[in-house]
C-alpha positions in Angstrom: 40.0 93.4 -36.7 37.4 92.1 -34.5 38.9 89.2 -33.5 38.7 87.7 -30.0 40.9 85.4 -27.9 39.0 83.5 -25.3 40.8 82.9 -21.9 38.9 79.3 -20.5 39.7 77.1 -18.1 38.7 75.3 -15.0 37.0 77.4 -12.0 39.4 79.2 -9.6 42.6 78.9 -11.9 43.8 82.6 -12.0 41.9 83.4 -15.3 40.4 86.6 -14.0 43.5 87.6 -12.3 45.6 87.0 -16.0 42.9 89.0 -17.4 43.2 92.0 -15.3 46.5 92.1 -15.9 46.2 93.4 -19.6 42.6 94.4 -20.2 41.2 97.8 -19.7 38.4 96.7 -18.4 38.2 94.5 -15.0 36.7 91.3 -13.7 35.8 90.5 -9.9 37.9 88.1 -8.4 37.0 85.8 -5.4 37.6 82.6 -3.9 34.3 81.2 -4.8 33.0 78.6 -8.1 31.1 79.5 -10.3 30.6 82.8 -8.9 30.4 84.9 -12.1 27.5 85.1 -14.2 29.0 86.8 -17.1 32.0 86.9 -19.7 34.2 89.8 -19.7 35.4 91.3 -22.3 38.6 94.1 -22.6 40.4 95.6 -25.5 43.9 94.7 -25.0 47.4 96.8 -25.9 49.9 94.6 -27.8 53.1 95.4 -26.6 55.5 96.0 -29.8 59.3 98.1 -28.9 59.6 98.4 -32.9 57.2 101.9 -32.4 59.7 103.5 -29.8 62.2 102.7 -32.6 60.2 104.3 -35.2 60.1 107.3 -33.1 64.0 107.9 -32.5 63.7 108.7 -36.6 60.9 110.4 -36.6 59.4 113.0 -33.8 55.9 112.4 -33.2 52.7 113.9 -31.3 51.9 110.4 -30.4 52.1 106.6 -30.6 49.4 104.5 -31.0 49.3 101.1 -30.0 47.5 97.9 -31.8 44.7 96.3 -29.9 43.5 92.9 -29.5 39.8 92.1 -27.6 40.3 89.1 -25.2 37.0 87.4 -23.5 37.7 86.3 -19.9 35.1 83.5 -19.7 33.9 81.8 -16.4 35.5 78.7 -14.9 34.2 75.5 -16.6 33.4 72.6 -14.5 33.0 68.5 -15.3 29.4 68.9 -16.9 29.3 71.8 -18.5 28.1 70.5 -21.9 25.0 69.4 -19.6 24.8 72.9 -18.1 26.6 72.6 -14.7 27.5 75.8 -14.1 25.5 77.6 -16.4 28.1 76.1 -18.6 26.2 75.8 -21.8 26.3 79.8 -22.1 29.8 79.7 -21.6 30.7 77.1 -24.1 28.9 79.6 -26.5 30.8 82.1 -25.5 34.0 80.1 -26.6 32.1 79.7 -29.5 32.3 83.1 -30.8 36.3 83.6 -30.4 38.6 82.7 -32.9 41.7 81.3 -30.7 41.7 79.8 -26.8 44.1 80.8 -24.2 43.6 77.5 -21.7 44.9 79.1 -18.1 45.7 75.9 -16.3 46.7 75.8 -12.5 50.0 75.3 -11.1 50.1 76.8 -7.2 49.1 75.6 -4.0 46.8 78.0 -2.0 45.3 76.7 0.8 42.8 80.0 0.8 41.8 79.4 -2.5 40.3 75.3 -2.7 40.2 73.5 -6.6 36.8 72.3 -6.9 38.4 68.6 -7.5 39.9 68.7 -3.8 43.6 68.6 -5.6 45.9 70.6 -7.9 46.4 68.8 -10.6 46.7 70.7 -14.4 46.7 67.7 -16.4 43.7 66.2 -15.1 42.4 70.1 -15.3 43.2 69.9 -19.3 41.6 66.6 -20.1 38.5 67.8 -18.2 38.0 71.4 -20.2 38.7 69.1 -23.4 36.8 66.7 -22.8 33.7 69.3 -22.5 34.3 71.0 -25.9 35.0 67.2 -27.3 31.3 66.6 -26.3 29.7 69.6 -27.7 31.5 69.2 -30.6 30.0 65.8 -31.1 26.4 67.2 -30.9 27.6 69.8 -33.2 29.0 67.0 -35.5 25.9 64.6 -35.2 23.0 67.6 -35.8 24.7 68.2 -39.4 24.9 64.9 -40.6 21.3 64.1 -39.6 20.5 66.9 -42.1 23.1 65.7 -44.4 21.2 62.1 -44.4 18.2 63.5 -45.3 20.1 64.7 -48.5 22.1 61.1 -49.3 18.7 59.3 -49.5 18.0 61.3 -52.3 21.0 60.8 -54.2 23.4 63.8 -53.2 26.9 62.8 -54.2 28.2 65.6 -52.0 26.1 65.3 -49.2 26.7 61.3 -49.0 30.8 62.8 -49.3 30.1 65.1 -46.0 28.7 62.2 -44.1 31.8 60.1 -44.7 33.6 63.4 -43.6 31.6 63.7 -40.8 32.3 60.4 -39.0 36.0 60.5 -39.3 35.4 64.0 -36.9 32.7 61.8 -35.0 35.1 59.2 -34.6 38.2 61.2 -33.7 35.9 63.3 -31.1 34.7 60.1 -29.5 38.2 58.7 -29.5 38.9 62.0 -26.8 40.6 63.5 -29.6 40.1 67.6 -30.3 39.4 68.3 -34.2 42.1 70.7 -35.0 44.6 67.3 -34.6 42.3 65.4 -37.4 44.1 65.1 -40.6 42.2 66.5 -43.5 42.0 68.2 -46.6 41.2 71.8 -47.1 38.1 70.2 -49.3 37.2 68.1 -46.4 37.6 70.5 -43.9 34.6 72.4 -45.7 32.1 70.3 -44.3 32.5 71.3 -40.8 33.6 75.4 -41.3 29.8 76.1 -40.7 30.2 74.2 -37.4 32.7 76.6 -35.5 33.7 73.9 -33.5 35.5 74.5 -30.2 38.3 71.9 -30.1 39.0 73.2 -34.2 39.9 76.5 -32.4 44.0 76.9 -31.6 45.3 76.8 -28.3 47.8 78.8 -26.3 48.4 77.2 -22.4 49.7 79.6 -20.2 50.4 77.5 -16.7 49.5 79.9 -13.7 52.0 79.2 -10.9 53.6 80.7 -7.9 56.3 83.6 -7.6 59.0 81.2 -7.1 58.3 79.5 -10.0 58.0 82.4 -12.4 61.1 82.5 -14.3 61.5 78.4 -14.3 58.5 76.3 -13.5 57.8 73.6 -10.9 56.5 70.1 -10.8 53.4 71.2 -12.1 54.6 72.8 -15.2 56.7 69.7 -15.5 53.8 67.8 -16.2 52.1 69.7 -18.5 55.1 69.8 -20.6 55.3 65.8 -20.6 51.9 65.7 -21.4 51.7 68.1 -24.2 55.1 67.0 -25.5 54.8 66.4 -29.5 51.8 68.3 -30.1 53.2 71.7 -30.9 51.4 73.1 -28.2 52.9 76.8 -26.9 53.5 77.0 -23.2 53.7 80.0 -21.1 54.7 80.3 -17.8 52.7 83.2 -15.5 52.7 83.9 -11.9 49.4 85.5 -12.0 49.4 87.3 -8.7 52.6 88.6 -9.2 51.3 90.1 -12.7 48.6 91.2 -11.1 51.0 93.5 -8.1 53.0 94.5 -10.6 50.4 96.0 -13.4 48.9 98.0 -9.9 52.5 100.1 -9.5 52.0 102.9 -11.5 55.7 104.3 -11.5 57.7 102.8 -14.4 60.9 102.3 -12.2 59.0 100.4 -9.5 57.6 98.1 -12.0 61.1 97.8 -13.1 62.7 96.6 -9.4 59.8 94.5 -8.6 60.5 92.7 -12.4 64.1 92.7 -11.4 63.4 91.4 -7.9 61.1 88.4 -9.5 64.1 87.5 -12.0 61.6 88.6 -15.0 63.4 90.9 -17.9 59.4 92.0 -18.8 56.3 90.9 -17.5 54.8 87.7 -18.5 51.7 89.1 -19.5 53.9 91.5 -22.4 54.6 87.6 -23.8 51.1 86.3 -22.8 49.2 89.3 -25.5 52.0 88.9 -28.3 51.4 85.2 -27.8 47.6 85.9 -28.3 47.9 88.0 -31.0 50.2 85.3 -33.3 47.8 82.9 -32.1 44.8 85.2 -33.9 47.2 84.8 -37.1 47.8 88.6 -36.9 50.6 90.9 -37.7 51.6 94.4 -37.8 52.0 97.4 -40.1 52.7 100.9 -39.5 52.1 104.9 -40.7 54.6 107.1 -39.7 54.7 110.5 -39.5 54.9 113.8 -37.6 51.2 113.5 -36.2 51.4 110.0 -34.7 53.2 106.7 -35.6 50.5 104.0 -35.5 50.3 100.6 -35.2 47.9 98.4 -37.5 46.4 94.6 -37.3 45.8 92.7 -40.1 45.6 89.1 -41.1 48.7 87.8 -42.3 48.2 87.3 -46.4 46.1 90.7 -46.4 46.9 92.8 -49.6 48.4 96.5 -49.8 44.4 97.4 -50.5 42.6 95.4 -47.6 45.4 96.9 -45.4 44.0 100.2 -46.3 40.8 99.3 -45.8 41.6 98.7 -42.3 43.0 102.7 -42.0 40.0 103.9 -43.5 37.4 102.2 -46.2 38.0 105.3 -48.1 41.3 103.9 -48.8 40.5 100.9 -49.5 37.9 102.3 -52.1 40.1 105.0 -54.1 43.4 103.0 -53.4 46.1 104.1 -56.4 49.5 102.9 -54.9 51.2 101.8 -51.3 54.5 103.7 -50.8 56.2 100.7 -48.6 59.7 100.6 -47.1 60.4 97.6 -44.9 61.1 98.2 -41.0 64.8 97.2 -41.1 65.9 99.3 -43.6 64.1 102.6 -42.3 65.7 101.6 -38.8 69.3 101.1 -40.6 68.9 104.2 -42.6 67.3 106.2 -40.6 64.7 108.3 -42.5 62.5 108.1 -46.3 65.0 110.3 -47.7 67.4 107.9 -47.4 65.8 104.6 -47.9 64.7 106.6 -51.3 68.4 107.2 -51.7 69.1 103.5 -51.0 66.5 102.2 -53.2 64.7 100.7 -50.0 61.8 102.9 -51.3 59.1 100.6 -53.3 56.0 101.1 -54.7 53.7 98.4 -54.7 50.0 98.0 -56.4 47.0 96.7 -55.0 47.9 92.7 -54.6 50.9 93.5 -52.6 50.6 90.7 -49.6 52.1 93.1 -46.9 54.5 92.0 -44.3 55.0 92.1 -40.8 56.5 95.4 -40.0 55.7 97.2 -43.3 55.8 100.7 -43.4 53.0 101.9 -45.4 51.6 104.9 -46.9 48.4 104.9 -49.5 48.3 107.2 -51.7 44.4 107.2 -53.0 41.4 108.9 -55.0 38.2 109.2 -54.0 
């Protein structure tokens, strides 16, 4: 789908280490700010247990997983809207993704010094928002210097998108991020060409310690009171932990270590589903004897877009979508008899499909 999640933060947080976790592709790690000169990018596996289902009913060759591309970008600093850091390439970076996930530190380590001299996430938070809140103002005020060249000659609808434009220049200078500014979809018009950085939404995952895995500590504690009423998602992830478990190749010692750290799965299995509902993404699979795959689209697509996505053939000649929902092929156990059932439908090309769809296209070319 070619949509990216950006994981941001302050330097020396455990972004990298989160990273490595899930990507297929792998960052350097050190002990040192500012160190990296580049954003890294991996393709990421989104962990779903409905396939293994799918495959109890029907043998396969293969499964095939859905992907999602997250963007590990380097640790921001106080000043990076300025360039600290080489931070200005960075916030473009953040630029180009379509949802944030803000890695925010919650351990001690005495080998591994915060560039503010002390741990503390919430101070961590305001400072990363704070940076985007200032870009975002230079964003805001370059557009409605063009926009004033337009009002002086009598544009209704440019003299409209200035008045638009200072409520989101107030509200950014107020230290508040845009996505919280309430506004119609009309209004909100005026700044879609913008692709401002605090419009973007915002997963926090708070990076602690191995005894504080399954419950949190004092730090977490404080980024719950702080974020408390903003419908803000919180994950808790003992990145280093992750990060000894995703290097055990056998299954079953993955398993004990899990066991040993009180974690049923790993948090980075929450930490990509949690991405991927953050993208506004669902699933929808093929089945069959040659492989039962897994498919992202945008929640809303239509039984034809969906087909697009398999192949843009199918999008093209698309005639019908043979759909039977996940439940009932799970409860029934096979076509045949969600045919029998009347669990069978067939659905035409403005069909919004569903999360967990089974789909096939039948198409002309």
């Amino acid at each position: 789908m070619a949509l990216q999640c950006g994981i941001i933060g302050i330097t020396n947080v455990g972004k990298t280490t989160i990273f490595n976790c899930i990507s297929n592709t792998k960052g350097e790690t050190n002990a040192y700010a500012f160190s990296a000169t580049k954003s890294n990018i991996g393709v990421v596996q989104v962990p779903d247990g409905r396939l293994y289902e799918l495959e109890k009913h029907q043998v396969t060759e293969k499964i095939v997983q859905t992907t999602v591309e997250i963007v590990d970008i380097p640790g921001l600093a106080r000043g990076s809207n300025r360039g600290e850091g080489v931070g200005n390439k960075f916030l473009g970076d953040i630029r180009n993704t379509d949802a944030l996930i803000h890695v925010l530190r919650c351990f001690d380590d005495e080998n591994l010094p915060h560039i503010d001299g002390s741990v503390d996430p919430v101070r961590d938070l305001e400072t990363i928002d704070l940076e985007l809140q200032v870009k975002d103002v230079e964003s805001v005020m370059r557009k409605m210097e063009r926009l004033q060249k337009s009002s002086r000659a009598g544009d209704k609808e440019a003299l409209r998108g200035l008045e638009v434009l200072e409520r989101y220049r107030d509200h950014l200078e107020n230290f508040n991020n845009t996505r919280t500014l309430d506004v119609s979809d009309d209004e909100r018009a005026f700044i879609d060409d913008l692709f401002l950085l605090t419009m973007k939404p915002v997963l926090y995952v708070c990076n602690v310690d191995e005894k504080s895995a399954v419950k949190g500590n004092a730090y977490v504690e404080k980024v719950q009171d702080f974020l408390k009423g903003r419908n803000a998602e919180i994950l808790i992830i003992a990145g280093a932990t992750e990060a000894e478990i995703a290097d055990l190749e056998n299954i079953e010692d993955r398993l004990a270590f899990l066991k040993d750290a009180g974690l049923e799965e790993p948090g980075v299995d929450k930490l990509v589903r949690s991405a991927y509902r953050l993208l506004n993404l669902q699933t929808f699979f093929t089945v069959g004897p040659k492989e039962i795959r897994a498919w992202t689209i945008k929640k809303g697509m239509t039984a034809q877009q969906a087909a697009g996505v398999i192949h843009s053939d199918l999008e093209r000649g698309f005639i019908r979508a043979e759909v039977m929902k996940y439940n009932d092929f799970i409860a029934l156990g096979s076509e045949h008899a969600c045919r029998e059932a009347g669990k069978f439908y067939i659905e035409g090309k403005n069909y919004v499909v569903e999360d967990g769809d089974i789909l096939h296209i039948r198409f002309n070319v």
